[in-house]
Each structure stands twice: as structure tokens, then as C-alpha cells.
NUBA-278435 format. One line per 5 residues: number of its first residue (from 1); their letters; for each residue x, y, z of N, C-alpha, C. Coordinates in steps of 0.2 Angstrom, whole numbers, m for minus. Example, Ala and Ser with C-alpha at 12.3 -4.5 7.8 and 13.67 -1.06 7.14 Angstrom:
REM NUBA-278435
1 = as = 66:m28:39:62:m22:39:66:m16:39 | 64:m11:35:68:m5:36:64:0:39
***
This chain:
REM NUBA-278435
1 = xxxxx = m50:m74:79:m44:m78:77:m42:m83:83 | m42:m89:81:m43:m94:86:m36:m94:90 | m31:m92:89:m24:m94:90:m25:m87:96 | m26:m82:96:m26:m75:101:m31:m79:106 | m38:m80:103:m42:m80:109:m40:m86:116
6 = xxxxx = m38:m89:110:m34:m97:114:m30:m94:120 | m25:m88:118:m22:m85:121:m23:m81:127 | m30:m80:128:m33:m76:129:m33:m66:129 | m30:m65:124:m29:m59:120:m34:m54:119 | m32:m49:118:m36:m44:119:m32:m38:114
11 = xxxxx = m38:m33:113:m35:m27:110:m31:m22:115 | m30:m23:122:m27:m21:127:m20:m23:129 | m20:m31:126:m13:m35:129:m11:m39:121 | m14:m36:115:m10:m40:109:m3:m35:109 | 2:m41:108:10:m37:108:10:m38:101
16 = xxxxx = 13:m29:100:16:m28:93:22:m24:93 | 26:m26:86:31:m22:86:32:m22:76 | 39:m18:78:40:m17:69:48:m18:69 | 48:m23:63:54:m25:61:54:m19:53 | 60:m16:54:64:m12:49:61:m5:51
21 = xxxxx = 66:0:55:62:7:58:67:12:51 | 65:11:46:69:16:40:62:23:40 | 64:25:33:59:31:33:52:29:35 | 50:25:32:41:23:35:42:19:39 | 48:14:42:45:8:47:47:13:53
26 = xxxxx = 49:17:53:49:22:58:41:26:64 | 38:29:56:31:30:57:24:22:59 | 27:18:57:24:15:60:24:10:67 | 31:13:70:33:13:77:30:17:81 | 28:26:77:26:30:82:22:28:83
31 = xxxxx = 16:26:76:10:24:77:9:18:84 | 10:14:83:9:8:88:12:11:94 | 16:14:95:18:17:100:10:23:104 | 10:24:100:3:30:102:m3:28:102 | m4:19:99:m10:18:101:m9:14:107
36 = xxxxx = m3:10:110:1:6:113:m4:11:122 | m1:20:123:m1:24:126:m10:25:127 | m13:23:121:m19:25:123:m22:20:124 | m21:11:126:m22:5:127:m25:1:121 | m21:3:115:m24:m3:111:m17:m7:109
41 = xxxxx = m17:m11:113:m10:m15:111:m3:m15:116 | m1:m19:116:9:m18:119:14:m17:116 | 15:m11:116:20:m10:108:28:m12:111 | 29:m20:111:37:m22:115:42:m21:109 | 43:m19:105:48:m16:101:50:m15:94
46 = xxxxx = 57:m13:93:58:m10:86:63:m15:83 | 64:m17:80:69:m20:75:72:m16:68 | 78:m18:68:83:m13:62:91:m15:65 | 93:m19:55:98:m21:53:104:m16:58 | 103:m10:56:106:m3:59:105:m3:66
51 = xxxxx = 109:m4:70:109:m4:76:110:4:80 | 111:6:78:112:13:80:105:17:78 | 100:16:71:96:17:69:90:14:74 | 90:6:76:87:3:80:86:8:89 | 92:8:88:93:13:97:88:16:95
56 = xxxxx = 90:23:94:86:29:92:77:29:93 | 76:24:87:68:24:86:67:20:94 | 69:15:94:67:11:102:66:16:107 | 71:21:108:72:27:112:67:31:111 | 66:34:106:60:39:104:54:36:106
61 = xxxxx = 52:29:107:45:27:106:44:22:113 | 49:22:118:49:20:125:47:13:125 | 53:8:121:52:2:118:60:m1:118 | 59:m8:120:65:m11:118:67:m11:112 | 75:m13:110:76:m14:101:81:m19:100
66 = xxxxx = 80:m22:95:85:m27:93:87:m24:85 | 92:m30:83:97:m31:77:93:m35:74 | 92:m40:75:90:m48:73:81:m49:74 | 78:m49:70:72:m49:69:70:m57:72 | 73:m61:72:72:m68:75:71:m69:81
71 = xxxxx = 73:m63:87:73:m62:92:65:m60:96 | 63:m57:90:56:m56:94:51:m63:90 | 54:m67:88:47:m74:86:43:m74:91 | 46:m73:98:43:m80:104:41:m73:109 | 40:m67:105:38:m58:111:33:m56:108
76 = xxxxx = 31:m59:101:24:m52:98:18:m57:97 | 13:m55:97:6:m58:91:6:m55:86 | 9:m50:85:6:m45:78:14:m39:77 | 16:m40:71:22:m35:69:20:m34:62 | 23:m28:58:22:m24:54:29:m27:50
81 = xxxxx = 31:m28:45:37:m30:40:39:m22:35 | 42:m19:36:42:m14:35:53:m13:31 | 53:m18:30:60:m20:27:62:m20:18 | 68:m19:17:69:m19:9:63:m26:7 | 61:m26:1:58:m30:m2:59:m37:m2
86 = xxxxx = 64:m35:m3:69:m43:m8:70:m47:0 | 70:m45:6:69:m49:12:59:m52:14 | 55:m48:11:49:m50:13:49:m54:15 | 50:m61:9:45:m67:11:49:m71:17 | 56:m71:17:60:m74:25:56:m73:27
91 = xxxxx = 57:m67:29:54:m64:37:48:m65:38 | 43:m61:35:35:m65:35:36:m72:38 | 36:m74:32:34:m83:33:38:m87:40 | 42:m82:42:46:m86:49:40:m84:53 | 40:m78:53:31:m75:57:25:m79:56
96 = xxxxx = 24:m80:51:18:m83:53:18:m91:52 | 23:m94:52:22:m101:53:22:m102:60 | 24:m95:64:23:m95:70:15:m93:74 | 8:m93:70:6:m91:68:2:m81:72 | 10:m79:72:10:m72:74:8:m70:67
101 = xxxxx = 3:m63:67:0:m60:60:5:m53:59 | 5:m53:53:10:m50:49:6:m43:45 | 6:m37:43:6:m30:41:15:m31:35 | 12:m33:30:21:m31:26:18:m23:21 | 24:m22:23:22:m16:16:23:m18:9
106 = xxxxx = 20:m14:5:20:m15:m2:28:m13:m3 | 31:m14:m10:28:m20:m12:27:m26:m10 | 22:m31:m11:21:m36:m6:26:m41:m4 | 29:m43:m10:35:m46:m11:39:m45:m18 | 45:m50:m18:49:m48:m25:48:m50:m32
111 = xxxxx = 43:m57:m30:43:m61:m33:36:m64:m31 | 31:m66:m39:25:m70:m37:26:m78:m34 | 31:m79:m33:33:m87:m30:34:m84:m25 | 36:m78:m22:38:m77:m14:30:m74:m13 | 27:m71:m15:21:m69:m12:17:m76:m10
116 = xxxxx = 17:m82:m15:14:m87:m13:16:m90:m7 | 23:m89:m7:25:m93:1:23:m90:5 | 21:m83:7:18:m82:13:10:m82:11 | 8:m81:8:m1:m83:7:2:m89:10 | 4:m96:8:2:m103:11:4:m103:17
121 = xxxxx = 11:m99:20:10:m99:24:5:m97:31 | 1:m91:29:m4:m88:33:m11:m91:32 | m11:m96:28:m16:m100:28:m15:m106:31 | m8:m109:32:m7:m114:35:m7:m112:43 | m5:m108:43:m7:m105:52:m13:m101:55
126 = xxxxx = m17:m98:50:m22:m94:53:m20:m88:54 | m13:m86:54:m12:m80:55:m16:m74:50 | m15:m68:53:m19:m62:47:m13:m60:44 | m14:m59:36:m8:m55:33:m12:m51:28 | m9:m44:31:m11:m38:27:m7:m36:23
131 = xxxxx = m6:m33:17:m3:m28:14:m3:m21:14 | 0:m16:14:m1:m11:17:3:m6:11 | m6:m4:6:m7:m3:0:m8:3:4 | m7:7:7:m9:15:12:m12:19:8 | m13:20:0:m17:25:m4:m24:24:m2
136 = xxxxx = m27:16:0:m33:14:2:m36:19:8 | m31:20:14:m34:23:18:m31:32:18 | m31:34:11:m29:41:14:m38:43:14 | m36:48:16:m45:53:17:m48:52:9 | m45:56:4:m47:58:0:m51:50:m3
141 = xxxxx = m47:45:m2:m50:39:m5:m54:35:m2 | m54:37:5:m60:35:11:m67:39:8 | m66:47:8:m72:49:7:m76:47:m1 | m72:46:m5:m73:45:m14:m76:38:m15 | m72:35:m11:m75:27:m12:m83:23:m13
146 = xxxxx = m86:26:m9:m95:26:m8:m99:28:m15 | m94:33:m19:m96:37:m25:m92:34:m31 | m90:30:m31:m86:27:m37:m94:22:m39 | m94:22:m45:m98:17:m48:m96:13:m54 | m93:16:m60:m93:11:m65:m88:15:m70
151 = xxxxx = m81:16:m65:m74:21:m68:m74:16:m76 | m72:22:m80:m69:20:m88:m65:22:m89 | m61:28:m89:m56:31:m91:m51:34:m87 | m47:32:m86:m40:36:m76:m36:38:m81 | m34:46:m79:m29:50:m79:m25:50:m73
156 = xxxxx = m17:47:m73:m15:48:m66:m9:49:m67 | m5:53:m61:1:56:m63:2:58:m54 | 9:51:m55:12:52:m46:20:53:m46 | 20:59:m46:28:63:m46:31:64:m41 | 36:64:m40:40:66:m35:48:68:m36
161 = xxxxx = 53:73:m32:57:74:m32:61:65:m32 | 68:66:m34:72:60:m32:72:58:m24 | 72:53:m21:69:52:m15:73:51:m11 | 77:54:m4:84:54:0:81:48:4 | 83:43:2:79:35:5:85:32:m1
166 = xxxxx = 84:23:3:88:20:m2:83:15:m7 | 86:14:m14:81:12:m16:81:4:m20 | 78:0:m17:79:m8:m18:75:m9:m24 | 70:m5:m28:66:m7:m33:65:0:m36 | 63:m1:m43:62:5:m48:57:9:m44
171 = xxxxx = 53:12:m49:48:16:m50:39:12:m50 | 42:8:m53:34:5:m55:31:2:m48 | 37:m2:m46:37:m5:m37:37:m1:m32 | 39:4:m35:41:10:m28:35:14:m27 | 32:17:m33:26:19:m32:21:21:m36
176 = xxxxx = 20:19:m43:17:18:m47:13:10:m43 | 15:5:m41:12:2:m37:4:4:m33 | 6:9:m29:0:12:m26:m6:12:m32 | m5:16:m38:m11:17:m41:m12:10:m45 | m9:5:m47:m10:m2:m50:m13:m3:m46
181 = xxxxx = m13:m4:m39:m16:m6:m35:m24:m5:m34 | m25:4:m32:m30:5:m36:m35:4:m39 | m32:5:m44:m35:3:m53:m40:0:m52 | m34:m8:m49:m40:m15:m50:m44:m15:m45 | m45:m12:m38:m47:m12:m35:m55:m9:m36
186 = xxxxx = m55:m1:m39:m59:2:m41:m64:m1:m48 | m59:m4:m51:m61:m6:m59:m67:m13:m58 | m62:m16:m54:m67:m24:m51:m65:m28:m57 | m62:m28:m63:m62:m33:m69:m56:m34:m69 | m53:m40:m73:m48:m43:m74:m44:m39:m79
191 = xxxxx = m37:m38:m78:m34:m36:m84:m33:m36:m90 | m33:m34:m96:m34:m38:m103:m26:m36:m106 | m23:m33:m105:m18:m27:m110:m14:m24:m106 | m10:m23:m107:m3:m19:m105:0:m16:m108 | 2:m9:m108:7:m7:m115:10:0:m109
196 = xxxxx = 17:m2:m109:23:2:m104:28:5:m107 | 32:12:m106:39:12:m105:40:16:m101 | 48:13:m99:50:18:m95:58:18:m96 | 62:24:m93:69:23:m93:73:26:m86 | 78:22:m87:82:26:m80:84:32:m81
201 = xxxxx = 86:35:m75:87:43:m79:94:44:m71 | 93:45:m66:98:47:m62:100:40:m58 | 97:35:m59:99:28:m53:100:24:m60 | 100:15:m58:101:11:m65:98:6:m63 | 88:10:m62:84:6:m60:77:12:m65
206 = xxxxx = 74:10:m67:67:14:m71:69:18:m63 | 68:25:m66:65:30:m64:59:35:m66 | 57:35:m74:52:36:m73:49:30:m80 | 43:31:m78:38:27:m83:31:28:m83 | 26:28:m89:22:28:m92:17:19:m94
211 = xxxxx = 12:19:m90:9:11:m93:2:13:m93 | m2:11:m98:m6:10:m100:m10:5:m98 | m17:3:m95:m19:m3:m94:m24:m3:m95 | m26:m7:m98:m33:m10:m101:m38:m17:m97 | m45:m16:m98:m45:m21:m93:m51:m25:m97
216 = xxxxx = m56:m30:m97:m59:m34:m100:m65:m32:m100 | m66:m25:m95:m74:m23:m98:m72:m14:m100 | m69:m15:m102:m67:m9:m107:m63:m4:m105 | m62:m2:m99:m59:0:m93:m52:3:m94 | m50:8:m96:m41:10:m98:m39:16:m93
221 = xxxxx = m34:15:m90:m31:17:m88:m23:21:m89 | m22:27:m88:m16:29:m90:m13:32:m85 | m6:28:m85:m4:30:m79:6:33:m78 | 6:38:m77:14:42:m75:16:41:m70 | 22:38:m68:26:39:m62:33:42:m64
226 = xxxxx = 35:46:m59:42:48:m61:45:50:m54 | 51:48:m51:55:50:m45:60:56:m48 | 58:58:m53:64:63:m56:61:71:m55 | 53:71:m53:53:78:m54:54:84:m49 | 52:91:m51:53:96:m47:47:97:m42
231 = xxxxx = 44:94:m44:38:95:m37:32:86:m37 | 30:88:m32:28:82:m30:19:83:m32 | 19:77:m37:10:76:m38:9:69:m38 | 2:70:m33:m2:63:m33:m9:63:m34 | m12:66:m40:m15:66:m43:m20:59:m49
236 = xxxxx = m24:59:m47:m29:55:m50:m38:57:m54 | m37:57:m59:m45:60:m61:m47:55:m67 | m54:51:m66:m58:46:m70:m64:48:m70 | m65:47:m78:m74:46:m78:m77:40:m76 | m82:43:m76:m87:36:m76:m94:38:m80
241 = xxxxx = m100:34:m77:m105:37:m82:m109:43:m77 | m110:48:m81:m112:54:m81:m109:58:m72 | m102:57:m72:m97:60:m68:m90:60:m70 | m86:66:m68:m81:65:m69:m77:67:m61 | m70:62:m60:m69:62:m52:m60:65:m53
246 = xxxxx = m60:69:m46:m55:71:m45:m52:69:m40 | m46:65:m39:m44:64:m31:m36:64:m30 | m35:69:m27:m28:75:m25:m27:69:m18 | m21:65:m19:m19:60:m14:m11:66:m6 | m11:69:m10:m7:76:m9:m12:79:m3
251 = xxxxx = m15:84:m6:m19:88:m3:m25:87:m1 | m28:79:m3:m32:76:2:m38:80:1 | m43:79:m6:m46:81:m9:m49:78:m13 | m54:80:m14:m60:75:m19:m66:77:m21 | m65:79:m27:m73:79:m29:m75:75:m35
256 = xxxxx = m83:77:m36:m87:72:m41:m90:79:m44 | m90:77:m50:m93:83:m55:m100:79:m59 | m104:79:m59:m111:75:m61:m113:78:m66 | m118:76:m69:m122:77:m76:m130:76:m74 | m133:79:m74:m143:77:m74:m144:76:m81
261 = xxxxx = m144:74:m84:m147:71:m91:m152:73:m92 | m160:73:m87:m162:75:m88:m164:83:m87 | m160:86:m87:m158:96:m88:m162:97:m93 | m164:104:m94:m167:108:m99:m161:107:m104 | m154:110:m103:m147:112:m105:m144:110:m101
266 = xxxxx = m137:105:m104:m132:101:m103:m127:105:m97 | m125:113:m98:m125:118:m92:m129:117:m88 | m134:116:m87:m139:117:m80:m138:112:m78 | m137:107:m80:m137:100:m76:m128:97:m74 | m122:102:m73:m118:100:m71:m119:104:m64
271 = xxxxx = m115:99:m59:m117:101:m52:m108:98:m48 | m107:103:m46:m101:99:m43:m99:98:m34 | m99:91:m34:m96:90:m25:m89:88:m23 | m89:94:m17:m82:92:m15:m84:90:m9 | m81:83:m10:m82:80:m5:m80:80:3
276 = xxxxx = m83:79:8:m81:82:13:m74:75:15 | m71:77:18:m66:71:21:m62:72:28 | m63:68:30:m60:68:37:m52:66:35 | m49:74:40:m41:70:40:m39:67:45 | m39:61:43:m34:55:46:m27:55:43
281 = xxxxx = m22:54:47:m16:49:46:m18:43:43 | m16:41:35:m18:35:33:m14:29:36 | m6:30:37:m6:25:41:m9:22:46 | m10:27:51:m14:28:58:m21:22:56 | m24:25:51:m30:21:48:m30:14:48
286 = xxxxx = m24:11:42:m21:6:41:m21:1:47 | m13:4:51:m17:m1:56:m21:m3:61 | m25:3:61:m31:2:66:m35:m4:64 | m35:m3:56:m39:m7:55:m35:m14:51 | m30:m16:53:m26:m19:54:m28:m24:60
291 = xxxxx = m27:m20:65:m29:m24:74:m35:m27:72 | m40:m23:70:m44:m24:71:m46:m30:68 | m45:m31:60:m44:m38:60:m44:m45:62 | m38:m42:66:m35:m47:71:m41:m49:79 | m42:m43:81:m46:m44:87:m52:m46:85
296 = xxxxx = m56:m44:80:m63:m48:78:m61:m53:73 | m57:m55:71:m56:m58:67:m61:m59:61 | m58:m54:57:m62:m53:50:m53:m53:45 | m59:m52:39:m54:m52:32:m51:m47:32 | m44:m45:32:m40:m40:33:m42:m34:26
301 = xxxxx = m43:m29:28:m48:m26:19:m42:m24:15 | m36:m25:15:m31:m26:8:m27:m34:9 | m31:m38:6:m28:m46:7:m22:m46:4 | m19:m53:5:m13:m54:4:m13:m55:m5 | m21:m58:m6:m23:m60:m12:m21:m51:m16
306 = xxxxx = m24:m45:m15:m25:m40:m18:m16:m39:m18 | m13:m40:m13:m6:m40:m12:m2:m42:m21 | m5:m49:m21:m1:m53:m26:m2:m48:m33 | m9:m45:m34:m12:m44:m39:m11:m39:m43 | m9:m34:m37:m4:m28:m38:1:m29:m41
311 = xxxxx = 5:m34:m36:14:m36:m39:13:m37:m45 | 8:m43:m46:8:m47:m54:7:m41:m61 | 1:m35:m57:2:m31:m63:6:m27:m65 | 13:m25:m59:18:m19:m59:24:m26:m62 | 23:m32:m62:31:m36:m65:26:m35:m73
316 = xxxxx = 21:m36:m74:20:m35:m82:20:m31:m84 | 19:m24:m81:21:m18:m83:29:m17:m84 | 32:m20:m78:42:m19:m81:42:m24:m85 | 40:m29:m87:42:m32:m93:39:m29:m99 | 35:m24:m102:35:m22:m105:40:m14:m107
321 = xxxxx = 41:m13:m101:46:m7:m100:53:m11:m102 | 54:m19:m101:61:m21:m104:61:m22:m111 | 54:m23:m113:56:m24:m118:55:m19:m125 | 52:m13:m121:55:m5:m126:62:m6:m125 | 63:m6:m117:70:m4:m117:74:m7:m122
326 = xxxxx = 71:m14:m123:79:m17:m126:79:m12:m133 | 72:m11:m136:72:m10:m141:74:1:m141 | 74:3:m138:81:9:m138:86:8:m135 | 90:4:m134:95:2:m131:99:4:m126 | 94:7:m121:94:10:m117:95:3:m110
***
């Protein structure tokens, strides 16, 4: 990245920090904190609206803190956006017109007109802009991914108790996102179909929902999200040809179930692998290879591009969830 090495920058002296220390921008303070202690980086501080919240995290992680996120433009090369949604694209795009590189988290932004202003932005400056889809770096999806060939069918179901966090967006944005994300990821084809509903149930934003996606090479997917339930599943299973895959985002697990076609007996030829998997902290992963980006200057591996593609599928998905709704008049 021509803007670091000008500066002459390193992965020992690039300063980073993170603006919004809430439930996750919190953990990714530790993290830059602990990579900061082991020399990858200068982790110069934390930002948070909540000044009292700011202290704290600042304190814990042996780092200045601010209120005002404006205040570190002219102190970092590299911060993480870790803030309510509906703020993304401000804050972003003041970053990187600065050509400091940006980590936002999912969802990418509010709106596909705000996602575009920070892609032109980060084009107009060189900066790196990562979206920070984190289901990409959990183990179970690290070890599987080698092994995916030519998915047809997703059974998927990501439940969770109601969340003691505050909540700027439904269900479908909040974490139904992660497997849209996915999907197309996995799938490689363009979407053809949508078919959604969903209803609120304790908040007066979709709490749970149900979408169906269809894709151009024939490719369907089914998918549950619900923030209402009694225990917590983040479960994933698709076929493909002559395998069927299981992948436990929870308990960080994965197997492939295979078929030899050629077998005496369609029994003798199933064989099954549990795939071995390194447990990493997938945040921890994410940024790693986040720097890393930045320090060799390569293509960030969840672009801002996959950012949008995600958004654009989860707002056609609630448009079709508004337009059940309207029709139960819920």
C-alpha cells in the first residue's frame, strides 16, 4: 500500500485503534491490544459515544480513550468501525478519505447508497476496506472450505436467546446476515429468487424469520434466524455431489459424509470425515488477516464488494418479509 510504505511503516509501528468499544468493539480492542504486546502494531486507542464505557475499555487494554471519533483522523493508519450501523458510512468515509484503512463490521452499512460511498471512497484514497463477516474466519469454516465443491441444497438454522445488547437492526441484519453472506460466498452464482417472512415477536423490529434463496445455477437455500429462542444454534448442513456437509459454527465442527459410487453396495461406500480444525478465535483471525492486508498490500479476503452483496441480499430478503407482513397485518 503505497500510502504506509511512503510512510515508512511496518507491521511493528502501523497504529491502530477501534472506534465503538460496545459488546464486540470491545473484543476487538483486546485483540489489537494483545497483538499490539506481542509487536504487531500500536494499538493508540479506544473510542466510545459512552465515556465512562470508553474509560473502562481504554483502562483494561493500556490505551488512551476518546468520545469523539474525529479525534484520532490525524493518530491511526488502520481502525476497526465497530459502531451502531446507521453511523457506518460518516465515520468510514472521514477515514478513509484520510487514506487511513478501515475494518467495519457487518452489517456493512444501512443502505446500498451508503455502502457505495465508502467503496468510492476507499478507492479514491487506496485505503484497505474490510468487512468483518467473522463466520468466514471461524475454525469450522476455515477447516471445510478446501472441501466445498459444488453446494446445492443449505439447511440452516442460527438461533439464539433474545440478546442483552442494544438493537439498531432486525434479525435478518443482525445475524441472519452471516449465513446470506455465506451462501453466496460458497455458492459463487448470482441470485435468482427470494421468498421470506418474518415477524416481530418481543422488539418492533423482525425478530424471527425464515428466507428461502434461490440462485441461477440451481442452488437453494433455506434459511432460519430467530433472536427469540431458548438455546443457542448455529448450525449449517448442504449437499453437494456425492456429499453431504455439516458445519456447527457453535461448537466448531465439520464434517463431510462422502459416497464412492463406485462401491459394491451404496452402504459400503459411505465414509465419513471429521474434519480436523484448529481452534482459533475468529476474530483474532480476521484481523490478522486484516494487517496483513495492509502490510503486503493485498486484496482484503472479505472485500467491501462482498460487503455490499451481503447487504443487497438481506434488504431483499426484508422486503419480502414486508410485504408478507403487510399481507398479515402484522
Amino acid at each position: 500500500m503505497a500510502e504506509i510504505q511512503n510512510l515508512g511503516l511496518n507491521i511493528q509501528n502501523l497504529r491502530t485503534a477501534v472506534v465503538g468499544v460496545g459488546s464486540l468493539g470491545q473484543h476487538h480492542a483486546r485483540n489489537y491490544a494483545e497483538l499490539a504486546r506481542e509487536g504487531t502494531g500500536k494499538f493508540v486507542g479506544v473510542c466510545d459515544a459512552n465515556e465512562e464505557n470508553a474509560r473502562t475499555i481504554g483502562e483494561k487494554n493500556n490505551c488512551d480513550f476518546y468520545t469523539d471519533w474525529r479525534d484520532l483522523l490525524d493518530k491511526v493508519d488502520t481502525v476497526s468501525i465497530v459502531t451502531p450501523t446507521e453511523t457506518h458510512a460518516e465515520i468510514a468515509c472521514a477515514f478513509l478519505e484520510k487514506g487511513i484503512n478501515v475494518l467495519v463490521e457487518k452489517p456493512f452499512a444501512k443502505t446500498l447508497a451508503e455502502a457505495d460511498l465508502m467503496i468510492a471512497a476507499a478507492e479514491k484514497s487506496g485505503a484497505k476496506l474490510m468487512v468483518g463477516h467473522l463466520e468466514r474466519f471461524n475454525p469450522a469454516m476455515v477447516a471445510l472450505k478446501p472441501h466445498v465443491t459444488n453446494p446445492l441444497y443449505f439447511e440452516i438454522h442460527r438461533v439464539s436467546p433474545f440478546p442483552n445488547r442494544s438493537l439498531d437492526v432486525d434479525v435478518v441484519l443482525d445475524v441472519m446476515i452471516h449465513d446470506l453472506d455465506a451462501i453466496q460466498w460458497l455458492v459463487g452464482a448470482q441470485v435468482s429468487e427470494i421468498h421470506a417472512v418474518g415477524i416481530p415477536v418481543i422488539s418492533d423490529k423482525v425478530d424471527a424469520a425464515n428466507a428461502r434463496i434461490e440462485f441461477e445455477n440451481g442452488a437453494v437455500a433455506n434459511i432460519t434466524a430467530s433472536r427469540i429462542g431458548t438455546e443457542k444454534i448455529r448450525k449449517t448442513r448442504f449437499y453437494q455431489t456425492n456429499s453431504y456437509v455439516v458445519l456447527d459454527y457453535g461448537t466448531k465442527f465439520a464434517s463431510v459424509t462422502s459416497l464412492n459410487p463406485e462401491a459394491a453396495h451404496p452402504l459400503l461406500g459411505i465414509s465419513i470425515n471429521r474434519l480436523t480444525v484448529e481452534d482459533k478465535e475468529p476474530l483474532r483471525a480476521e484481523i490478522e488477516a486484516f494487517l496483513d492486508c495492509i502490510i503486503n498490500d493485498k486484496t482484503p479476503p472479505i472485500t467491501a464488494e462482498d460487503g455490499r452483496r451481503a447487504l443487497s441480499l438481506a434488504l431483499g430478503v426484508l422486503e419480502k418479509i414486508e410485504a408478507h407482513r403487510n399481507r398479515l397485518n402484522v
